[in-house]
N, C-alpha and C positions, 0 to 999 in steps of 0.2 A: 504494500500500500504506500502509496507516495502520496507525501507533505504537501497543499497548497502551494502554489508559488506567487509570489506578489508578480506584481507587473514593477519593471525598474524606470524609474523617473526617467523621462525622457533628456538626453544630454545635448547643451549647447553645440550648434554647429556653424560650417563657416573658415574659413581662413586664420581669421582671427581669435576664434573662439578657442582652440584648442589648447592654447597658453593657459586659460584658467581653468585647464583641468589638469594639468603638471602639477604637483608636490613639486614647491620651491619654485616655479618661473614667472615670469612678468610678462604682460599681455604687451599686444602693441599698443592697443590703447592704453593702458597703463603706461607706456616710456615715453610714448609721444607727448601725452599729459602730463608727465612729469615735467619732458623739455621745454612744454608749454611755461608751469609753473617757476623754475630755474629764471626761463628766459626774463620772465615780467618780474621777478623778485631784483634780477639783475637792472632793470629797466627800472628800477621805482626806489628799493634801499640802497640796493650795491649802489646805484648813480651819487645817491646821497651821501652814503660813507666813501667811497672812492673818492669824492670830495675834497675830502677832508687830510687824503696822504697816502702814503705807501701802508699804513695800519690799516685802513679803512677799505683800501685796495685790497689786501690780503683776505678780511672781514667779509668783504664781498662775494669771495671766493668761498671759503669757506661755512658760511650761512648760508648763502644764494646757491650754492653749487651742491658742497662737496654734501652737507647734514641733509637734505632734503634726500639726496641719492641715496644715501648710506642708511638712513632711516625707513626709506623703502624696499631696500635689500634686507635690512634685520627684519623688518614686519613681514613681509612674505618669504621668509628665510629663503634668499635664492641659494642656490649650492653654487659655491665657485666656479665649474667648468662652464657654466652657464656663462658666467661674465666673464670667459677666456681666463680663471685662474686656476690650472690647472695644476693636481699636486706634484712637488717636485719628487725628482728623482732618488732612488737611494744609491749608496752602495757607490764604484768607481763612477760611475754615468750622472755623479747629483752636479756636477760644473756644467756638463752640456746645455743645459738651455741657457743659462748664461751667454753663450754664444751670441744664442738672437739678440737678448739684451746690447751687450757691445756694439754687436754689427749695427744696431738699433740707431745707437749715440751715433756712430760712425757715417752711414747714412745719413740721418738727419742734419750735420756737420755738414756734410759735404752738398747733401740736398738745400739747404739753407743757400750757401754759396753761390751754386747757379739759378737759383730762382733769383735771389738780391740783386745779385751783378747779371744778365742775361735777359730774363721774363717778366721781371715786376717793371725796369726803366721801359718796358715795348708797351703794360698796361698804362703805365703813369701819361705816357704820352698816344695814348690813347681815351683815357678817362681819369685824366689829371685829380690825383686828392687836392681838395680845401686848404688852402696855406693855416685854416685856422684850425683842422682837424690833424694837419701833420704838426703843428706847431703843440697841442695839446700831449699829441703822443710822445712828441718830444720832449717834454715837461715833465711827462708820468715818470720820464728814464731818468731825465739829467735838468732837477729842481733848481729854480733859481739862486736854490741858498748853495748849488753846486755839487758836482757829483759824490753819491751813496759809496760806501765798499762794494766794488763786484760780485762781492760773495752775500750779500746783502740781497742786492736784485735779481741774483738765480736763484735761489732760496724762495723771493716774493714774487717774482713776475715771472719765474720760467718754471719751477718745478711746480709749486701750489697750481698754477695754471693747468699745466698739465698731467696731475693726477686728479683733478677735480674735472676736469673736461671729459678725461679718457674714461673715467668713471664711468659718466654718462653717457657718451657717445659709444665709443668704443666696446664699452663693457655692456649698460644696462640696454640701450638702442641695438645696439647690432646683436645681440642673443636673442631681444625680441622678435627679430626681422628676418636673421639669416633664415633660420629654418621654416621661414615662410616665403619667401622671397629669392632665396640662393643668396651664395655671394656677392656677384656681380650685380646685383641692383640692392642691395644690403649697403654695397661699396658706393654704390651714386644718390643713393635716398638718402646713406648719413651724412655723404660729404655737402650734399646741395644745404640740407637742414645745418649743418654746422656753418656754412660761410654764410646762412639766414640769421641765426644765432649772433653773427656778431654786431648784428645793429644798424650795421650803415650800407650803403649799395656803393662806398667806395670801397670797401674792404669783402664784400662779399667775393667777389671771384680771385683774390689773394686767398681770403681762408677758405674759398671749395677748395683750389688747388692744394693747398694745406690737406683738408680733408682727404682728397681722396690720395695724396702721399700716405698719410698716416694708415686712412683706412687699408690701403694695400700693404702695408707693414702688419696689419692686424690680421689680414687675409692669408699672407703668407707665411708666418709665424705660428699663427691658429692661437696666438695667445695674446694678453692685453698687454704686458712690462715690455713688450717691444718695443708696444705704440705708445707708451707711455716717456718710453726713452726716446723715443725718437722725435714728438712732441718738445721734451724737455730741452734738445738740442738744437731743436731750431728757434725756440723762445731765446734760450742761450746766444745764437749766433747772432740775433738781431740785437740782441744787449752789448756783446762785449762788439760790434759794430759800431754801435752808436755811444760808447763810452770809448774809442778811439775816432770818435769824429767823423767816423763815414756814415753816410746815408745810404747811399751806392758804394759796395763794395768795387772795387774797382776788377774789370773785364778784361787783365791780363792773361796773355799763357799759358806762365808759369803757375798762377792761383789755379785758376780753372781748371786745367790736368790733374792740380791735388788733389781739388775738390770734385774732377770725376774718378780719379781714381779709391777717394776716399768712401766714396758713393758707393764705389764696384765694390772692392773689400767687406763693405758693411752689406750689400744685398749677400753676398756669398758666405758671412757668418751667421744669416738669419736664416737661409736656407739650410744649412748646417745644423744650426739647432728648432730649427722644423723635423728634421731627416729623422735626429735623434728621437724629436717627442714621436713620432710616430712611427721608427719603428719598436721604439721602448712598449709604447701601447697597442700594439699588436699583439 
């Protein structure tokens, strides 16, 4: 004799849908809404604290960005591999993802370089920034009371930046989207949505292309400390640029060769420590 059996609740369907029925993941609509939230907290306090200095700069980041993400990751307890943070390695093989890491900075380094000196002077005289929006960004670096420590401004404008972005983007946005989406339009929905993210329509097609560098770091690595170095290194180069006086790197040779060679090297240790993560996880 067999048990009644109830009928089982009917389950949400759809594209979308399938993210809230994962133990631990984040919906699309939940990430997008979140960048929604981020964006307008940045647009309304960050403006107001950012105001006020390189504290208030920092503050912005980390209330506007970093608490908002991270407090939505603890409530729906995403699991790490979700947001590209994958456990490390044990045993002789635990330095290999490091690799990507490195290759990550290496990259980014060298990536920075030829966009400065090359691709941004071709935008600039194309869709000229505002003497008064380059003049302000000017200021956030190098204050009239005169230049910070350097170790001061990658600490507040290039790492904070960049774990608090990568968070969101990289990590909460792109785990939402790949698996619904694939890669390659995972790769152009974050990167279009990030150079939206920064506010103005003269920086937007500087940080898609940001974006979708990073994003392909994140693509290729399959993890997020890549794209997070890599981030951190071009926030980096535009600092110790404009704390040696250049605007425009200058579009020598001898820099440029470095800076594609620096480039190659770094794609080649990121792939390296791809190779490893997968075939460790096999």
């Amino acid at each position: 004799m067999s048990l009644p059996t109830s009928n089982p609740a009917p389950r949400p369907t759809g594209p979308f849908a399938r993210a809230a029925l994962a133990t631990g993941a984040i919906s699309v609509w939940e990430a997008l809404a979140l960048t929604a939230l981020t964006f307008a907290a940045l647009a309304s306090f960050g403006a107001a604290w950012s105001a006020r200095g390189l504290g208030g700069t920092v503050l912005a980041e980390l209330g506007c960005v970093l608490l908002p993400v991270a407090l939505l990751v603890w409530l729906r307890r995403v699991r790490p591999p979700l947001l590209g943070l994958a456990r490390p390695f044990d045993g002789a093989a635990a330095w290999r993802p490091w690799l990507a890491i490195v290759g990550a900075l290496l990259a980014g380094a060298g990536a920075f370089y030829l966009v400065a000196s090359g691709i941004e002077p071709s935008i600039e005289r194309l869709w000229p920034t505002p003497a008064a929006l380059r003049e302000s960004l000017q200021r956030m670096v190098i204050p009239p009371s005169g230049a910070r420590p350097i170790v001061i401004d990658l600490l507040a404008l290039a790492l904070v930046p960049a774990v608090a972005e990568e968070l969101l983007f990289r990590g909460v946005l792109w785990g939402a989207l790949e698996k619904r989406l694939g890669v390659a339009a995972t790769l152009l929905s974050t990167s279009v949505i990030f150079g939206l993210y920064h506010g103005s329509i003269y920086r937007f097609v500087p940080a898609m292309m940001g974006g979708l560098l990073i994003g392909g770091v994140r693509a290729w690595s399959g993890a997020l400390l890549p794209s997070v170095a890599f981030h951190f290194a071009n926030n980096a180069g535009v600092l110790v640029a404009m704390h040696f006086g250049y605007d425009t790197p200058p579009a020598t040779l001898a820099p440029v060769a470095i800076a594609m060679a620096t480039s190659g090297i770094g794609a080649l240790l990121i792939k390296s420590g791809r190779c490893a993560s997968s075939s460790s996880s096999s």
